[in-house]
C-alpha positions in Angstrom: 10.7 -7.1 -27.2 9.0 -5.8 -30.0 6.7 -2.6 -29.3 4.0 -1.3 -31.3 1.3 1.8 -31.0 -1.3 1.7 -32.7 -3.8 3.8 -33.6 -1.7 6.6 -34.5 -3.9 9.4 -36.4 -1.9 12.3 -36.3 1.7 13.5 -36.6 2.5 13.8 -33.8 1.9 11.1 -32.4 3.5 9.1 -35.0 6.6 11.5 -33.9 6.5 11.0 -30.7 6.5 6.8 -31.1 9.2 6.9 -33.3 11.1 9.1 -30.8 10.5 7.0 -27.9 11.9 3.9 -29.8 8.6 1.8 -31.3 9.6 -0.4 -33.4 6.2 0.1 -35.4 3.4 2.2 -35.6 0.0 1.7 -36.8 -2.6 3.0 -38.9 -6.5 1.6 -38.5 -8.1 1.7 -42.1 -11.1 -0.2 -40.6 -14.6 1.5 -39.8 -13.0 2.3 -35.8 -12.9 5.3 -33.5 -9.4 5.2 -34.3 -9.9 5.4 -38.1 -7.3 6.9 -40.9 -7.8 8.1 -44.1 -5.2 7.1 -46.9 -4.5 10.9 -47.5 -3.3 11.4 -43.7 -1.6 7.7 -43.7 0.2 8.7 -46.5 0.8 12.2 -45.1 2.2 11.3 -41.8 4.3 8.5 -43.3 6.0 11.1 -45.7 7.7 12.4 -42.0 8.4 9.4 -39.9 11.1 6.4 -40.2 9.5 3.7 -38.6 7.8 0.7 -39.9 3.9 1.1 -40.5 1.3 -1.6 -40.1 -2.1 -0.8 -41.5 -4.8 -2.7 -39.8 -7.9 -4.1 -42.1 -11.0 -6.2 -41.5 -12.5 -8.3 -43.8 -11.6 -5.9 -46.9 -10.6 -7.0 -50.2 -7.4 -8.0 -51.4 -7.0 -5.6 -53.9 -7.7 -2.6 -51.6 -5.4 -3.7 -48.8 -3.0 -4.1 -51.4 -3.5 -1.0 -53.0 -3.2 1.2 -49.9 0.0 -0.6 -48.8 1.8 0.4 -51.8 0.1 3.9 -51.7 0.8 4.9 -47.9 3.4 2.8 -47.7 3.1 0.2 -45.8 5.4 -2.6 -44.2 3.3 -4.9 -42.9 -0.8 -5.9 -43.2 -2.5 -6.6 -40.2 -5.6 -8.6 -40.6 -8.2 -8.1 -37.5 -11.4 -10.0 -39.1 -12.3 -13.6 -40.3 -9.7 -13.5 -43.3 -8.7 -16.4 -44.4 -5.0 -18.1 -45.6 -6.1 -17.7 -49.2 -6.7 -13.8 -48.4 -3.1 -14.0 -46.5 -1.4 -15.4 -49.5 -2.4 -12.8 -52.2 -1.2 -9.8 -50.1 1.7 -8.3 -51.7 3.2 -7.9 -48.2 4.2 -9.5 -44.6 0.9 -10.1 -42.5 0.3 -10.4 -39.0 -2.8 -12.0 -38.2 -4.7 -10.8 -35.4 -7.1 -13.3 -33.6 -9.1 -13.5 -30.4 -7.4 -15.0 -27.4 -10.0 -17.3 -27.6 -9.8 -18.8 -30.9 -6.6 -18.9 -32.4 -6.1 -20.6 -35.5 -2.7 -22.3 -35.8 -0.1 -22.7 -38.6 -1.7 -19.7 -40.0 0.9 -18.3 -42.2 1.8 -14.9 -41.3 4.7 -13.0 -40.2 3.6 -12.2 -36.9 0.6 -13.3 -35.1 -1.6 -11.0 -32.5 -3.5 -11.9 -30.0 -6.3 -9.6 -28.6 -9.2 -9.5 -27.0 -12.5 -10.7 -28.1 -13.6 -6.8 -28.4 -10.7 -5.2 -30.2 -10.1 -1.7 -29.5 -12.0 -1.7 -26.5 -9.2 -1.2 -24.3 -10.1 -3.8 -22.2 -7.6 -6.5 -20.5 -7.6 -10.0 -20.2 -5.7 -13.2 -18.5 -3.0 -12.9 -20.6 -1.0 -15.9 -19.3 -4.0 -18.3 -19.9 -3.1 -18.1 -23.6 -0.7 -20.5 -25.2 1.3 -17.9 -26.8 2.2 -19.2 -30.8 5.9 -18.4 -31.8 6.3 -14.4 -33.0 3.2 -13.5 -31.4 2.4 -9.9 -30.4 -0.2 -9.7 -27.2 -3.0 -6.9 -27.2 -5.6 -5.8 -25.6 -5.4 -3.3 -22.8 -1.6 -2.5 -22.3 -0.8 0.0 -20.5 1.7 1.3 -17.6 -0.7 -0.6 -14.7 -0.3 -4.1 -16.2 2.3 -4.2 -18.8 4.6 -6.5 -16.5 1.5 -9.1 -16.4 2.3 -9.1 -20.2 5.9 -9.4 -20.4 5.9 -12.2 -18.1 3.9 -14.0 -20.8 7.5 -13.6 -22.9 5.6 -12.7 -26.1 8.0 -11.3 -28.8 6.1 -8.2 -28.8 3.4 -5.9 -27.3 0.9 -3.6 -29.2 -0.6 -0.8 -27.7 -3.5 1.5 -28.4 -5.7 3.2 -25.5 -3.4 2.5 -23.1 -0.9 5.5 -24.2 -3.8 7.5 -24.5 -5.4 10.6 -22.5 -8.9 11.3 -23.2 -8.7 9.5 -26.6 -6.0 11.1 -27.8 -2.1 9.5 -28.7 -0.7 10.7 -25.8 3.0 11.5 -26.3 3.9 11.7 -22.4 2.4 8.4 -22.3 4.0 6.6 -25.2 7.2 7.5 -23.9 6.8 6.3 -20.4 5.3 3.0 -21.4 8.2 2.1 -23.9 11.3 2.8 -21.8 9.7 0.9 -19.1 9.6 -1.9 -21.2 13.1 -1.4 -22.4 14.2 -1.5 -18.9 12.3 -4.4 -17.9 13.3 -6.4 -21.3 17.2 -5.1 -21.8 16.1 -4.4 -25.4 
């Protein structure tokens, strides 16, 4: 089971993932509460090992580009109504992020996630309605309280944002707890 927090704006939080054993953090770029700039990216990835996914919508190829090489960055994550021709002029692995409502097969990226229809809302939904595409990642509303709902859906990976947080802050305590639950519960 892969696990990744997103969100991650400041050291220590992106610390305090790596610790507990993410496998990825990631970085919002888009217009979000949870928003980065690309000179504290770039300064927090200097001091972590862990793979980083920055998370766009709907912005240009060359930008999305540019700040992956700048940060770096491992993966792109589009959240907005990209399209495969957007997907195939990235200079890196994508992982396509789409409502669980309206998924769009075959769509060729190297991970697809599936979220709610408000993403970054924090808010939960019948995860085991959706018909789960292979290497998908489920979202929306993970936390401790309903994390085993999730893994019963067998997704290979969960990604996580307010629900390791405390008062809208990356909550270190938090991230810790959720992840080696899920390494118990997943034997990986």
């Amino acid at each position: 089971m892969l696990i990744k927090i997103c969100g991650i704006t400041t050291l220590e939080a992106a610390i305090a993932a790596e610790r507990a054993g993410a496998d990825f953090i990631g970085f919002v770029f888009a217009k979000s509460k949870r928003q980065i700039s690309i000179a504290q990216a770039t300064k927090i990835a200097r001091h972590v090992n862990i793979p980083i996914v920055g998370v766009f919508v709907n912005e240009s190829v060359e930008t999305m580009n540019k700040i992956a090489r700048e940060v770096p960055l491992a993966y792109i994550q589009l959240h907005g109504e990209e399209t495969i021709a957007t997907a195939q002029k990235l200079n890196f692995p994508v992982i396509k992020a789409f409502a669980h409502d309206a998924i769009t097969p075959n769509f060729p990226a190297a991970y697809t996630l599936i979220d709610n229809t408000t993403p970054g809302a924090g808010i939960a939904y019948s995860y085991e309605k959706v018909i789960l595409p292979p290497r998908c990642f489920l979202a929306g509303g993970i936390s401790l309280t309903n994390v085993d709902q999730v893994l019963r859906c067998q997704p290979a990976g969960i990604d996580v944002s307010s629900g390791v947080e405390t008062n809208g802050q990356k909550d270190p305590e938090k991230i810790q707890q959720l992840i080696a639950y899920v390494r118990s519960q997943t034997n990986v």
